[in-house]
N, C-alpha and C positions, 0 to 999 in steps of 0.2 A: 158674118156667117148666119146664113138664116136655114133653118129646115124646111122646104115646101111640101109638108104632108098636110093633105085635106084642101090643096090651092083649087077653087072654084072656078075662079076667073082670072084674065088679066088684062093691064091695061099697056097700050102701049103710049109711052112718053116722047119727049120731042128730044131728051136731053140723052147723051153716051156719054162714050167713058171711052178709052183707046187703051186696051192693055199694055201689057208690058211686055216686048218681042221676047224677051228670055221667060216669061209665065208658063209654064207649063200643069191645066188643069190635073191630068191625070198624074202627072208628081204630087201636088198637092194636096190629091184628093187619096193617094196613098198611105198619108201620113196618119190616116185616121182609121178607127174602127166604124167607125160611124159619122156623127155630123162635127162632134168633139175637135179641136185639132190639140193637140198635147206632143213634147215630146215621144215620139214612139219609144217603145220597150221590145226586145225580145221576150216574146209569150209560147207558150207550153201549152198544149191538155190534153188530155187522155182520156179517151170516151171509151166508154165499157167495151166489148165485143155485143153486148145489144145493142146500142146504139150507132157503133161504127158504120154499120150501112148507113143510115140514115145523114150523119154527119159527113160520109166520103162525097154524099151526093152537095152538100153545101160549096158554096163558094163565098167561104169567109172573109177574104180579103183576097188582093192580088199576087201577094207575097208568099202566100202560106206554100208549106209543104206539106206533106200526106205521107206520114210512115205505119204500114202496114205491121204489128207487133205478132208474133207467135202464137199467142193466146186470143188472137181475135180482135184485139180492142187497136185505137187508133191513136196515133199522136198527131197532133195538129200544131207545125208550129208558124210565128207571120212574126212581123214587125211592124206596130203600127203605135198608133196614140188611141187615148177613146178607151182608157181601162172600167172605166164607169158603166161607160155603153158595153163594153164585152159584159161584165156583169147580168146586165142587164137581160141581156143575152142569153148567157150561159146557163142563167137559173131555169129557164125553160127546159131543159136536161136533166134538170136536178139533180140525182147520186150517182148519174151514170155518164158527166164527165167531173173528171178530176184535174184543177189548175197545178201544172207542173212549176211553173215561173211565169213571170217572178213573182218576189214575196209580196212585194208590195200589192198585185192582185191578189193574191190567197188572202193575205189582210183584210183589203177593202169587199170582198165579198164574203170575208167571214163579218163582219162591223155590220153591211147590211144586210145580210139575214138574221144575226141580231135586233136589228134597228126595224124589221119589216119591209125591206127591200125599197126605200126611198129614195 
């Protein structure tokens, strides 16, 4: 798995590869939040009513749904891998989304904003 952010160039080679007829990318590439591939998790968050607009206009994964709350704010839910990368993510939002599920991301993004977000 390679990420190509910042690819300049490329070269083309003499050598392939033949997939694999049952391969399907866009399965594969759903399993992730990102470039990560990890067991997926059922994920939660809850973005304020200020931020809901801004978050309804995303298209966070393939998966997700989009539940409209009373009070304005949004829940977003998906299934995917890549909890590291959501993190990563999510801090851009700061106190105006809150991770619903699971614990193990409420954990790991409380460790790193602790830790300085590494």
């Amino acid at each position: 798995m390679f990420a190509l952010l910042n690819v300049t160039a490329v070269t083309l080679l003499d050598d392939g590869f033949v997939a694999q007829s049952d391969f399907s990318l866009r399965s594969f590439a759903s399993q992730s939040f990102g470039v990560f591939q990890e067991r997926p998790a059922k994920v939660a968050w809850r973005f304020s009513a200020k931020a809901a607009p801004d978050a309804r206009e995303f298209n966070f994964h393939p998966t997700q749904r989009l539940t409209e709350q009373p009070d304005g704010s949004l829940i977003v839910e998906l299934e995917a891998g890549g909890l590291l990368e959501m993190c990563w993510h999510l801090v851009t939002w700061g106190s105006e989304v809150e991770i619903l599920k699971p614990k193990r991301l409420q954990r790991l993004m409380e460790q790193l904003l602790r830790e300085g977000l590494q």
